[in-house]
RODO-2510 file (C-alpha; in nm, 4 decimals, decimal comma):
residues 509
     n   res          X          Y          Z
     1     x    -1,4876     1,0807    -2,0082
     2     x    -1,7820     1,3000    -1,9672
     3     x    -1,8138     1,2497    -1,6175
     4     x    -1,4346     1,3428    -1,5765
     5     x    -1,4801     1,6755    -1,6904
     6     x    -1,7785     1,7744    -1,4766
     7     x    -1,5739     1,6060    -1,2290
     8     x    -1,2505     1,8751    -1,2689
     9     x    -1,5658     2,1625    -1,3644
    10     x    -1,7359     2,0823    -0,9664
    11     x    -1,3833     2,0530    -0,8167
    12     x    -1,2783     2,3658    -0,9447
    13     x    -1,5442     2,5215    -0,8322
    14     x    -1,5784     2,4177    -0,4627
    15     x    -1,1989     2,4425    -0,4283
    16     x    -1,2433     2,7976    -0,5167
    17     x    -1,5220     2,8419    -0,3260
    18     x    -1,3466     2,6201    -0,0425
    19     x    -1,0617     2,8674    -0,0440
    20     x    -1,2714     3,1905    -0,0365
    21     x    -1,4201     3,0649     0,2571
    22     x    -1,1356     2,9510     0,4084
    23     x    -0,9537     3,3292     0,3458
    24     x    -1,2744     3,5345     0,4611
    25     x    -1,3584     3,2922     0,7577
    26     x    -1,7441     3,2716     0,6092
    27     x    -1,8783     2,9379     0,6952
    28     x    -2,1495     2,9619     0,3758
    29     x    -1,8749     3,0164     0,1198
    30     x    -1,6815     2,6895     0,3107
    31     x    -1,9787     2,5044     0,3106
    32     x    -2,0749     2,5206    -0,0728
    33     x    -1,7018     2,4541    -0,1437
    34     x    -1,7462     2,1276     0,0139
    35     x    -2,0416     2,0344    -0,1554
    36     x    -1,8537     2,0797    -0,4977
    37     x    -1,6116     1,8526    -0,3710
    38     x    -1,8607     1,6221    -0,2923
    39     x    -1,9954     1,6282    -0,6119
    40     x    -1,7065     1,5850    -0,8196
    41     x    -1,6195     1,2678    -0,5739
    42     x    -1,9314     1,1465    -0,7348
    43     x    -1,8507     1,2360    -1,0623
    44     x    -1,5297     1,0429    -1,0175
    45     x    -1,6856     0,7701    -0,8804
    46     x    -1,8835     0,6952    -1,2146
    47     x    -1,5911     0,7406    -1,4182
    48     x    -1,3972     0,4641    -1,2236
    49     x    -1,7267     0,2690    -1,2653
    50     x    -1,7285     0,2960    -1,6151
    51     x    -1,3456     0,1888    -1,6336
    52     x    -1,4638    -0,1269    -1,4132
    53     x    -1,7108    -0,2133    -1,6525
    54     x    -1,4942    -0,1645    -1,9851
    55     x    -1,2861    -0,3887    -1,8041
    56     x    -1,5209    -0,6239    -1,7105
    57     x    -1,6457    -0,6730    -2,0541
    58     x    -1,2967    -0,6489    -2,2643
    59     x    -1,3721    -0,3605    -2,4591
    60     x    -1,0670    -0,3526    -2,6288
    61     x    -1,1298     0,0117    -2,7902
    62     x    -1,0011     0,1494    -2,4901
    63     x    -0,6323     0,1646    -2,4930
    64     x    -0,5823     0,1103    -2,0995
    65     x    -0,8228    -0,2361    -2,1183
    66     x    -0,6432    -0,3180    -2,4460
    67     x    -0,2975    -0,2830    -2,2040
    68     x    -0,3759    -0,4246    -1,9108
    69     x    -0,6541    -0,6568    -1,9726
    70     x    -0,7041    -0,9605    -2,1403
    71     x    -0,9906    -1,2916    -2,2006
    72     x    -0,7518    -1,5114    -1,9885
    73     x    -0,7712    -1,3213    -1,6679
    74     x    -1,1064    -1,3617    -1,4642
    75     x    -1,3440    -1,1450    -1,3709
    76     x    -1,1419    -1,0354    -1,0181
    77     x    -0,8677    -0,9828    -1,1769
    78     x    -0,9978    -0,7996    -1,4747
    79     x    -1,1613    -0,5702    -1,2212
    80     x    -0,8596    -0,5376    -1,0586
    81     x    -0,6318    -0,3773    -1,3336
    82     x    -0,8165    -0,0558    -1,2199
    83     x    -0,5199     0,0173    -1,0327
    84     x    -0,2665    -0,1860    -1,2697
    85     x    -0,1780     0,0999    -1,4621
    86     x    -0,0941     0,4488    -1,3939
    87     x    -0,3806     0,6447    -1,4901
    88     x    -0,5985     0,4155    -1,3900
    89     x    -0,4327     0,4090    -1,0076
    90     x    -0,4055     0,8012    -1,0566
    91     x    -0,8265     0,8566    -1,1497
    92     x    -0,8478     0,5879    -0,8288
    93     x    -0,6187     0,8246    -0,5903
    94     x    -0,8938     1,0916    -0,6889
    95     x    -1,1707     0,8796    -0,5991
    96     x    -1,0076     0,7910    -0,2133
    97     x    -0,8893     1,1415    -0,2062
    98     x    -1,2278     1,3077    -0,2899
    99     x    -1,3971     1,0299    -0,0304
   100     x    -1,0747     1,1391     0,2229
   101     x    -1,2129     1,4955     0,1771
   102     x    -1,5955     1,4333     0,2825
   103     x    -1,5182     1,1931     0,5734
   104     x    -1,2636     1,4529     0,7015
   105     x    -1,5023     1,7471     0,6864
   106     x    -1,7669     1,5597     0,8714
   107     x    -1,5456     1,4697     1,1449
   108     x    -1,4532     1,8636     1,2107
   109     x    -1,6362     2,1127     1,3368
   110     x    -1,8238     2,2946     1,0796
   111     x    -1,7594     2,6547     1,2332
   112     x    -1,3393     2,6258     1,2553
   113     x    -1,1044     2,7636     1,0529
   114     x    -0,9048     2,4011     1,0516
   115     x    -1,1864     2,2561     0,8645
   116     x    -1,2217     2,5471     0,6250
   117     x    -0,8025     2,5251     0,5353
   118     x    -0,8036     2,1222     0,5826
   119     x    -1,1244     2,1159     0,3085
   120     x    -0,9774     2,3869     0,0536
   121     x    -0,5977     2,2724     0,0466
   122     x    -0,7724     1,8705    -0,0401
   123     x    -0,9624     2,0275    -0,2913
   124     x    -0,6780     2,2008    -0,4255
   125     x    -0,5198     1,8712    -0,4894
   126     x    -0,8174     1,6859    -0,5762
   127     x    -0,8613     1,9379    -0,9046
   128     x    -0,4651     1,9166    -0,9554
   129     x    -0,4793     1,5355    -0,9906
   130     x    -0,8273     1,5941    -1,1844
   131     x    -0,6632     1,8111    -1,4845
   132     x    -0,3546     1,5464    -1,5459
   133     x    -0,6251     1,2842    -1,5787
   134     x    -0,8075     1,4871    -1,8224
   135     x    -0,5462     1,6242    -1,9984
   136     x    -0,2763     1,3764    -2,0157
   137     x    -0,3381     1,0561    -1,8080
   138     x    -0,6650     0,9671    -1,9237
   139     x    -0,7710     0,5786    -1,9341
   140     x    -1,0457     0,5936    -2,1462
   141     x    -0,8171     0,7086    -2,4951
   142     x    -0,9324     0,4999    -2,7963
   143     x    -0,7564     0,2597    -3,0425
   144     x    -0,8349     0,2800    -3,4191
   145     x    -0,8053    -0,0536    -3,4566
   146     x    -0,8478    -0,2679    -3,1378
   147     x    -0,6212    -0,5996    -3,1078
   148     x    -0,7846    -0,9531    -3,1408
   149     x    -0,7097    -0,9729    -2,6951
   150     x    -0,5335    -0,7355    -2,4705
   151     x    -0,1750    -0,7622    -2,3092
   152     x    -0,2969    -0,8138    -1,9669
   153     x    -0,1365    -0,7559    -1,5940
   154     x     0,2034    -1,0195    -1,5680
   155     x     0,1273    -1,3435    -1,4430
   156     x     0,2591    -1,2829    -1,1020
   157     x     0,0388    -1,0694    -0,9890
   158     x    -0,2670    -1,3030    -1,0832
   159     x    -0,2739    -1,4002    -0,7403
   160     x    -0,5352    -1,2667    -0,4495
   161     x    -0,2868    -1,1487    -0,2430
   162     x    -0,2510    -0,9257    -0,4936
   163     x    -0,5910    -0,7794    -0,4953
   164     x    -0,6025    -0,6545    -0,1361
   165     x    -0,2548    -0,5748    -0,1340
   166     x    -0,2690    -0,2922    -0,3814
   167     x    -0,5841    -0,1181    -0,3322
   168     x    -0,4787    -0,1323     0,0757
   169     x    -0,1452     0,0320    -0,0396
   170     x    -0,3446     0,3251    -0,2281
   171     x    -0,5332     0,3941     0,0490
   172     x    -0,2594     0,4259     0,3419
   173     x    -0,0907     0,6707     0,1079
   174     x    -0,4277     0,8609     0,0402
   175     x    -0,5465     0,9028     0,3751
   176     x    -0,2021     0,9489     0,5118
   177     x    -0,2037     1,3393     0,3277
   178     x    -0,5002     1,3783     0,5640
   179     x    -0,3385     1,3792     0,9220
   180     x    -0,0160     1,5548     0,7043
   181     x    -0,2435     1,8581     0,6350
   182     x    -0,3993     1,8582     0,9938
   183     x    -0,0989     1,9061     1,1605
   184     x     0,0362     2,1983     0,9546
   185     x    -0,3163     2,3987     0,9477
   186     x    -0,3110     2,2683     1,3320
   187     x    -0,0245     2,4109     1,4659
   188     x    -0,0626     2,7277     1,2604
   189     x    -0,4105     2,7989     1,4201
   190     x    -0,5540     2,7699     1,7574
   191     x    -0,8312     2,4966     1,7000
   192     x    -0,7611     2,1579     1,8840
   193     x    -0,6563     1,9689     1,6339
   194     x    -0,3607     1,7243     1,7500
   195     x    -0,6391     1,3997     1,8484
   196     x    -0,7762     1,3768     1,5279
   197     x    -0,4355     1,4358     1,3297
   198     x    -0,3096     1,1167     1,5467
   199     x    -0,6361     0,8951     1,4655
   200     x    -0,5880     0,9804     1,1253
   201     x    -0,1811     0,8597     1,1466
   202     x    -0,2607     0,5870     1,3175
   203     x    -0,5149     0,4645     1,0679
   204     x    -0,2547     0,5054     0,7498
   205     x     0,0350     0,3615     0,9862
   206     x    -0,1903     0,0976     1,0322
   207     x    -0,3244     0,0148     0,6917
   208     x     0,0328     0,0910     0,5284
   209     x     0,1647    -0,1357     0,7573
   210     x    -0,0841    -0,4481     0,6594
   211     x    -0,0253    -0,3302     0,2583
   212     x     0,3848    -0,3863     0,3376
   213     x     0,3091    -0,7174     0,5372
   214     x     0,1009    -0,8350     0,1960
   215     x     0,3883    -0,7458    -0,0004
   216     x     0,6136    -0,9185     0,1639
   217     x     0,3658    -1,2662     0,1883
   218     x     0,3292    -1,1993    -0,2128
   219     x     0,7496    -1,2160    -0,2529
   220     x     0,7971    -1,4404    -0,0311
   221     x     0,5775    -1,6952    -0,2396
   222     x     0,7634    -1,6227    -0,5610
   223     x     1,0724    -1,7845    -0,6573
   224     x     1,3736    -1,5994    -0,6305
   225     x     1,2728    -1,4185    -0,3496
   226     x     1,5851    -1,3006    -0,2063
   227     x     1,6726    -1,0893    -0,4425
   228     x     1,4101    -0,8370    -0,3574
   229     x     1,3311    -1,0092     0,0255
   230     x     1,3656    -0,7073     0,1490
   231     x     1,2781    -0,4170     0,0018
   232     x     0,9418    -0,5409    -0,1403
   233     x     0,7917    -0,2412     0,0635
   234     x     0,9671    -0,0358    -0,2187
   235     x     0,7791    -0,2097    -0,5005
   236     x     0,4829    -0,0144    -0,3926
   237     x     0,6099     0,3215    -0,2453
   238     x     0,4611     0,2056     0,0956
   239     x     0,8020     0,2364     0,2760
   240     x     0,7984     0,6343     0,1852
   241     x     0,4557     0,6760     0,2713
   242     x     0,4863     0,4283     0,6162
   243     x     0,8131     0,6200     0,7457
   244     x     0,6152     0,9632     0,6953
   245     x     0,2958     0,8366     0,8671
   246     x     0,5127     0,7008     1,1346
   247     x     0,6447     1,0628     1,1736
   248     x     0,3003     1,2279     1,2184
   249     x     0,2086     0,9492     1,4800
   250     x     0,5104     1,1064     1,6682
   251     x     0,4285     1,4481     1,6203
   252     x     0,0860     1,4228     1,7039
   253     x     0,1518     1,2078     2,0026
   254     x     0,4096     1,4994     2,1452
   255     x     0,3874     1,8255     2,2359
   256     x     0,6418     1,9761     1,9818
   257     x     0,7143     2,3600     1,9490
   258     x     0,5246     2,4794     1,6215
   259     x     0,8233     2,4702     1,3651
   260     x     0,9040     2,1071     1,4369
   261     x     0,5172     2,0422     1,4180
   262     x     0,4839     2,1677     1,1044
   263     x     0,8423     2,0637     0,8952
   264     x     0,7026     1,7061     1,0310
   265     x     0,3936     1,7787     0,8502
   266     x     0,5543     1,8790     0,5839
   267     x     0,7939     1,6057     0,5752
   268     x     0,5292     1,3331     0,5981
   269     x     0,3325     1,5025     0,3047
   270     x     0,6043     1,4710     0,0815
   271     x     0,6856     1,1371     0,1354
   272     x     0,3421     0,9937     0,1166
   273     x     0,3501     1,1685    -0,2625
   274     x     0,7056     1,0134    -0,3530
   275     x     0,5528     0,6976    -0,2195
   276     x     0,2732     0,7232    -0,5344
   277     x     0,5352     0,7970    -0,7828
   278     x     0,8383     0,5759    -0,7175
   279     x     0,6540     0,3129    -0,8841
   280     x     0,6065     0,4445    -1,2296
   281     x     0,8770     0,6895    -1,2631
   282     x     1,2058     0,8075    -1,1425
   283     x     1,4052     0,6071    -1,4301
   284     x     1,4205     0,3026    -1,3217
   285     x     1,2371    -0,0038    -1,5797
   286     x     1,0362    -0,1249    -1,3538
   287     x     0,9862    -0,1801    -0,9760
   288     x     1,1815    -0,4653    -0,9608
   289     x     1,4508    -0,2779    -1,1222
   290     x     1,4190     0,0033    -0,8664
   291     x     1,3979    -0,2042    -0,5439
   292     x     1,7560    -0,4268    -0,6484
   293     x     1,8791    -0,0495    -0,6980
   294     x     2,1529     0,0689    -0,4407
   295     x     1,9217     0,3568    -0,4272
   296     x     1,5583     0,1020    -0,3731
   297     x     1,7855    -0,0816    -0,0512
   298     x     1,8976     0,3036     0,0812
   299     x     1,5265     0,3685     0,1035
   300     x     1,4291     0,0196     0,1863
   301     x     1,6530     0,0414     0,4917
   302     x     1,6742     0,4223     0,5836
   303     x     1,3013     0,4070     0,5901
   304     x     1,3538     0,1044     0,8416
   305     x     1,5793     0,2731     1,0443
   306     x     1,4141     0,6014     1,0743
   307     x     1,0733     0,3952     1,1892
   308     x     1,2507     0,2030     1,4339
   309     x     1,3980     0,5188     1,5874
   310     x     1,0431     0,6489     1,5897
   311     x     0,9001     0,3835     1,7381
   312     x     1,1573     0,3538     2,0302
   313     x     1,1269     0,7265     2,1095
   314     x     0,6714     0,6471     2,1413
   315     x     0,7221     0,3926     2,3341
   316     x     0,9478     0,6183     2,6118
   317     x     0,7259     0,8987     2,5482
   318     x     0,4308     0,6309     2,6016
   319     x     0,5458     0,4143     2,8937
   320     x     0,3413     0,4338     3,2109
   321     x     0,0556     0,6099     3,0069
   322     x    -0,2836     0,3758     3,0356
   323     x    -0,4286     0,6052     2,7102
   324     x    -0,1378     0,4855     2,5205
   325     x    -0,0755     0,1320     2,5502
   326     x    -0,2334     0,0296     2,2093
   327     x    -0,0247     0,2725     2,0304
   328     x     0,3008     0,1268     2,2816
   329     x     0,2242    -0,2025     2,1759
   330     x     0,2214    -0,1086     1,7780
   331     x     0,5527     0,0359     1,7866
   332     x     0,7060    -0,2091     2,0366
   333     x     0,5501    -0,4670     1,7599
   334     x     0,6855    -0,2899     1,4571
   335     x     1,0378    -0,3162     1,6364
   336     x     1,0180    -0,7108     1,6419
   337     x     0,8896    -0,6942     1,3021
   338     x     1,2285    -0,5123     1,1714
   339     x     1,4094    -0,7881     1,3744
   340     x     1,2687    -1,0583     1,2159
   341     x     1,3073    -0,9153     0,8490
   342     x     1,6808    -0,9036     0,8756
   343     x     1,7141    -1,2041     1,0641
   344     x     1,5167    -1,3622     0,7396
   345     x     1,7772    -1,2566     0,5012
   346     x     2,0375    -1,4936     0,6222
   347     x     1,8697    -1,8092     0,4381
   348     x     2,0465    -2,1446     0,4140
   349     x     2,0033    -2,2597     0,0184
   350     x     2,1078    -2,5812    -0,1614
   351     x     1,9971    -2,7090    -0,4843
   352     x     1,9539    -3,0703    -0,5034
   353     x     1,8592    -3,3260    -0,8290
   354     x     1,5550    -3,6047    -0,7710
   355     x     1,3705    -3,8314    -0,9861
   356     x     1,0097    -3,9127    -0,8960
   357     x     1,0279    -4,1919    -0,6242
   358     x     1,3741    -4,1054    -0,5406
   359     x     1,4351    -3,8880    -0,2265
   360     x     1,7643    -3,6587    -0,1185
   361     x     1,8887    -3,5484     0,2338
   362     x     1,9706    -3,1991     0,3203
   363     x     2,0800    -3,0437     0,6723
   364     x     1,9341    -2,6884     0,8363
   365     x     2,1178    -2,4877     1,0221
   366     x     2,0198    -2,6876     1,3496
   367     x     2,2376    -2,9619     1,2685
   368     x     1,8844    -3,1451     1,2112
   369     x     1,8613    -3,3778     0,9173
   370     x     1,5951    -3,3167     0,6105
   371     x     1,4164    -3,5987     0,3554
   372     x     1,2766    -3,4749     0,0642
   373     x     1,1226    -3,6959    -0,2034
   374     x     0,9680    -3,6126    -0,5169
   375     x     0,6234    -3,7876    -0,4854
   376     x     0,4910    -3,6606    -0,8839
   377     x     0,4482    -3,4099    -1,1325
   378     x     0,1544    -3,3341    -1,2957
   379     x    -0,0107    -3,0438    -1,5187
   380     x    -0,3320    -2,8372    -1,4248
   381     x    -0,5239    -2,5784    -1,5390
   382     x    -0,7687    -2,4187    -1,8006
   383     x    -0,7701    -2,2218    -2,0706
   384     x    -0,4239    -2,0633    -2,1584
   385     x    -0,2767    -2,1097    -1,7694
   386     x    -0,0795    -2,4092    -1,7359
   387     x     0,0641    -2,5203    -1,4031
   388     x     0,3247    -2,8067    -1,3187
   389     x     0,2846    -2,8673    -1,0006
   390     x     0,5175    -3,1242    -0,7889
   391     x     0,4526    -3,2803    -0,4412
   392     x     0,6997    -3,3350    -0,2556
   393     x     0,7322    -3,4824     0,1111
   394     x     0,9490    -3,3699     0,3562
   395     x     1,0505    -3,5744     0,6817
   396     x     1,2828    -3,4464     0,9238
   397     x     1,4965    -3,6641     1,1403
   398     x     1,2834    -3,9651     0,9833
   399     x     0,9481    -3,7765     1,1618
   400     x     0,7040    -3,6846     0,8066
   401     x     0,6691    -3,3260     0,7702
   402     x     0,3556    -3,3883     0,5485
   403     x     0,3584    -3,2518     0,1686
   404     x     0,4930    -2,9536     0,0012
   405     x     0,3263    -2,7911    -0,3272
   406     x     0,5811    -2,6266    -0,5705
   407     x     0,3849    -2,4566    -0,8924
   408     x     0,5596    -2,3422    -1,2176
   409     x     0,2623    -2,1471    -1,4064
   410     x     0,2761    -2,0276    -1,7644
   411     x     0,1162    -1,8619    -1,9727
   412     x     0,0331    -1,9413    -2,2993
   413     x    -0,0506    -1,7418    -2,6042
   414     x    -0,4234    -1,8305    -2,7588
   415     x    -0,2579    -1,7846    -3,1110
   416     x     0,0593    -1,8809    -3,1118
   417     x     0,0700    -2,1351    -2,8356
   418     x     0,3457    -1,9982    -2,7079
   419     x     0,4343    -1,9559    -2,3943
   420     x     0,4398    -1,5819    -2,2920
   421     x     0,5291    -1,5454    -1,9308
   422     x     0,6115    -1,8003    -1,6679
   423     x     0,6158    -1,7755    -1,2475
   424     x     0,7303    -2,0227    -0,9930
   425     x     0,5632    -2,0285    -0,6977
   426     x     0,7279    -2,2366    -0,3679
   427     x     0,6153    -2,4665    -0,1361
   428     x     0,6627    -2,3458     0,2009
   429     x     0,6655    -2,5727     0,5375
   430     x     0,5927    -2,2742     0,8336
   431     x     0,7828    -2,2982     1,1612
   432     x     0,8150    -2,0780     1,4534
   433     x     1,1753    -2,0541     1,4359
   434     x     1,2518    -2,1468     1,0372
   435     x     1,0070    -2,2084     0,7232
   436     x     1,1326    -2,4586     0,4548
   437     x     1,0730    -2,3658     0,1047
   438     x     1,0895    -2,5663    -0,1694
   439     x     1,1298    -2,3838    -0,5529
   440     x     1,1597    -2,5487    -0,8582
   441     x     1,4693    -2,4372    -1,0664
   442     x     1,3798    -2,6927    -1,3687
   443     x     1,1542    -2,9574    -1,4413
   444     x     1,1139    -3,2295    -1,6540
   445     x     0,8354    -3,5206    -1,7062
   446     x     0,9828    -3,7282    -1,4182
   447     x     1,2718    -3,5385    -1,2824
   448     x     1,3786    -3,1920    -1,1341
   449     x     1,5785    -2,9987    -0,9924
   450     x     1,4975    -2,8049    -0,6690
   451     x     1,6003    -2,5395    -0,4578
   452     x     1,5506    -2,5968    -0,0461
   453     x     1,6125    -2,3124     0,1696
   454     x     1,5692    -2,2921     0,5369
   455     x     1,4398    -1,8999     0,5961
   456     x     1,4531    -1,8539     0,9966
   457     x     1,1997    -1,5962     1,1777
   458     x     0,9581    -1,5080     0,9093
   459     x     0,6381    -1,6610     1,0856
   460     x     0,7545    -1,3918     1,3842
   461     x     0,7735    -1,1093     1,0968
   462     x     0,3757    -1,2119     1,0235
   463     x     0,2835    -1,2221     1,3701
   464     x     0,4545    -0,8874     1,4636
   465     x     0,3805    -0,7091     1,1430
   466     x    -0,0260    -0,7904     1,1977
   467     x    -0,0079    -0,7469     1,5643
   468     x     0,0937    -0,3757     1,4960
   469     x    -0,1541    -0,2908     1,2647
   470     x    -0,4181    -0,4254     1,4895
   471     x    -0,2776    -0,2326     1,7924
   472     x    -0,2553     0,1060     1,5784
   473     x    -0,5905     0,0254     1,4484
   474     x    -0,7307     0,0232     1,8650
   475     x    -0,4964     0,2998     1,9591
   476     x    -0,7183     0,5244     1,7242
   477     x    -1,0163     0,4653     1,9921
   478     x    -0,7522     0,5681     2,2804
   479     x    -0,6717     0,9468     2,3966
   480     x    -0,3599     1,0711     2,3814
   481     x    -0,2138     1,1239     2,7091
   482     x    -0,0497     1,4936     2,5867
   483     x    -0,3626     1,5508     2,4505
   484     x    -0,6213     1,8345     2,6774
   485     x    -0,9330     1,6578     2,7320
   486     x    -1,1486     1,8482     2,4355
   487     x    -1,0387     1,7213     2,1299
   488     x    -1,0824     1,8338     1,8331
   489     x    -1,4198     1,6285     1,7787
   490     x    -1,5689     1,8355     2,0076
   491     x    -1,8463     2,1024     1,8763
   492     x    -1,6489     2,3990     2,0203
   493     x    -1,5893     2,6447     1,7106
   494     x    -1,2580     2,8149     1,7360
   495     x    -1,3594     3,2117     1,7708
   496     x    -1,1208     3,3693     1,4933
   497     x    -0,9586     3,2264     1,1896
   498     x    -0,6382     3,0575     1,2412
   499     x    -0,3597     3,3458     1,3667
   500     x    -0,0633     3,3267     1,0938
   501     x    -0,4099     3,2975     0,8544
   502     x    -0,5857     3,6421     0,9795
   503     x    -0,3199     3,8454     0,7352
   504     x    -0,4112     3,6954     0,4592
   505     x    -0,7884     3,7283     0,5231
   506     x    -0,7167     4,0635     0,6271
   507     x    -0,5247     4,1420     0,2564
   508     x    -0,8035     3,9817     0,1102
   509     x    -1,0797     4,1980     0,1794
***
């Protein structure tokens, strides 16, 4: 806790210094703010190792690891509730802001005014989001009396796909205030700024768009699916923060007057913050709650709309322009990617009954003719995780299909014996054109009961979905074809603070 408050103590002080600098134009003042910035990203840093390591060893006296830990998760996944709860997620926010901060400073010329606003309005934030950790959102409060074992993170998300899709998540939305900020210090000053502000869109477009495309791979292995299919990018706030980022990729990739600039700016700020705090707040009981919501599928599909409109107007603004055909192949891919996810929402489902040894015939929406027999059932596992798993093989038109997997895994109380929380997992055939999934709706020792469902285009919605964050990952190491050719990487210092800035500096003094 220590560190935390010499953390907020440095912060303050380089954001004020970062902000006298930034008002008087003096490059010293600018430059110690940053290294106070730097310093409390450090400071942060061993606060969020200390978390790790309270959570690595299940000390219980904490009140976070008592929450969202427990002795039946392993080690990855202990490590991993760092971001589980939300003051844990909030101290790691600092930590990629604070890092945001010092990669963004180096990357600007030390003698502009952009870097000097861009540096004090990050540290600005970085202290805000300091002070509610330290004075109400702290993980490191202790229990009087720690329990015997912690609660620990829900069963479902004791899966890997879990583990990169979360942190991935946390950083699109961190980095994506970055390029916000750059445009609307940008277009107020006169310092090139609009090829950097793109490289850092592209780069939260990009890894916002891989966090959604994990989301959507984690939900589409759970049972009952459908019910949130679509709007798992509202689980994690990633379709706020993805519709914003595609915003600044448009702004920064056109010439716009300066008050369409700047609301964009603006615009794609605020959404990447509503994309942090949908998750935790806003009244809903959970995210699951929230994203079955009539408000969770306005977002879900407003925020698909509006990116679909922004990616059609890029890629006319693009066409013909050699710089920009990464960045025209991203948005032409995020376009087939939308296709394919409502395409996927008009499953075929039927439930059928088998013994073990006994087999039952289904039909997709081909006309084509399915065999499914239950092969076994068996138990797995260690510890307090059970699983039942079932094997099933398929055969279509009498052709084998090879072997499906379903999984029911619960959880079982080290006291009690009880089971605590339980998570079917399907078995999923892939196909170009449909995937067959197989989900087990009850089981016994030699019977169950199983749901098939034949889920058309979803193999396209990987392919597109990865191929655009790949292609707005290499359109960051492509010029923009509005762009003059000195960017804003360049060592040219801008010769007076930024113009609608001056006044202020001017009041100042």
């Amino acid at each position: 806790m220590l560190s935390l408050w010499l953390a907020l103590l440095l912060g303050a002080w380089g954001a004020a210094l970062a902000m006298a600098g930034a008002l008087t134009a003096r490059v010293d003042l600018s430059a110690s703010g940053e290294r106070g910035v730097h310093a409390a990203t450090v400071f942060t840093a061993l606060a969020v190792g200390g978390l790790g390591w309270a959570l690595a060893v299940g000390d219980l006296t904490y009140r976070y690891v008592a929450t969202w830990a427990s002795y039946n998760m392993a080690l990855p996944y202990r490590l991993g509730a760092i971001w589980a709860g939300p003051s844990g997620a909030l101290l790691l926010w600092i930590l990629l802001l604070g890092a945001g901060t010092t990669l963004a400073a180096a990357l600007l010329p030390r003698a502009g005014s952009l870097r000097a606003w861009t540096v004090a309005l990050l540290a600005l934030m970085l202290v805000a989001l300091l002070g509610m950790v330290c004075f109400s959102e702290s993980p490191f409060l202790r229990l009087a009396f720690p329990p015997d074992d912690g609660r620990g993170v829900p069963l479902e998300w004791m899966r890997p796909v879990v583990l990169l899709q979360m942190p991935i998540g946390y950083v699109g939305m961190t980095i994506a205030v970055i390029p916000a900020i750059l445009t609307v210090m940008g277009a107020m000053g006169s310092t090139p700024w609009r090829e950097a502000a793109r490289r850092w869109a592209l780069a939260a477009w990009a890894m916002l768009a891989l966090a959604m495309l994990l989301d959507w791979r984690r939900r589409y292995g759970d049972a009952d699916w459908a019910l949130d299919w679509q709007w798992a990018p509202a689980h994690a706030g990633t379709a706020f923060a993805w519709a914003g980022a595609a915003l600044l990729v448009l702004a920064t990739s056109r010439n716009w007057r300066a008050p369409a600039t700047i609301g964009a700016g603006f615009a794609a700020f605020t959404l990447a913050l509503v994309g942090l705090a949908v998750r935790r707040s806003l009244g809903w009981d959970g995210v699951h709650d929230f994203a079955e919501s009539a408000a969770g599928r306005a977002v879900a599909w407003t925020s698909l709309a509006a990116v679909v409109a922004v990616a059609v107007e890029t890629v006319r603004a693009a066409r013909g322009a050699r710089g920009a055909r990464a960045q025209w192949v991203a948005q032409g891919a995020a376009i087939v990617a939308a296709a394919a996810l409502a395409a996927s929402s008009t499953a075929r489902s039927r439930e059928i009954g088998v013994r073990e040894g006994e087999s039952a015939r289904v039909s997709d929406r081909f006309g084509r003719s399915w065999t499914l027999s239950l092969e076994g059932v068996s138990k797995v596992g260690r510890e307090e995780i059970i699983s039942t798993v079932l094997a099933v093989r398929t055969a279509r038109d009498g052709k084998s299909r090879g072997y499906l997997t379903a999984e029911v895994r619960s959880l079982y109380s080290r006291t009690s014996g009880q089971v605590l929380s339980e998570t079917s997992l399907a078995g999923v055939s892939w196909g170009l054109l449909q995937d067959v999934r197989v989900e087990v709706r009850d089981v016994a020792a030699t019977e169950a009961v199983l749901a098939v469902q034949f889920v058309p285009a979803t193999t396209l919605l990987w392919i597109a979905a990865l191929v655009a964050a790949l292609a707005a990952c290499a359109a960051m190491f492509t010029r923009s074809p509005d762009d003059p050719p000195e960017g804003l990487l360049s060592s040219t210092p801008d010769p007076e603070p930024a113009p609608l800035l001056a006044a202020a500096a001017a009041e100042s003094e």
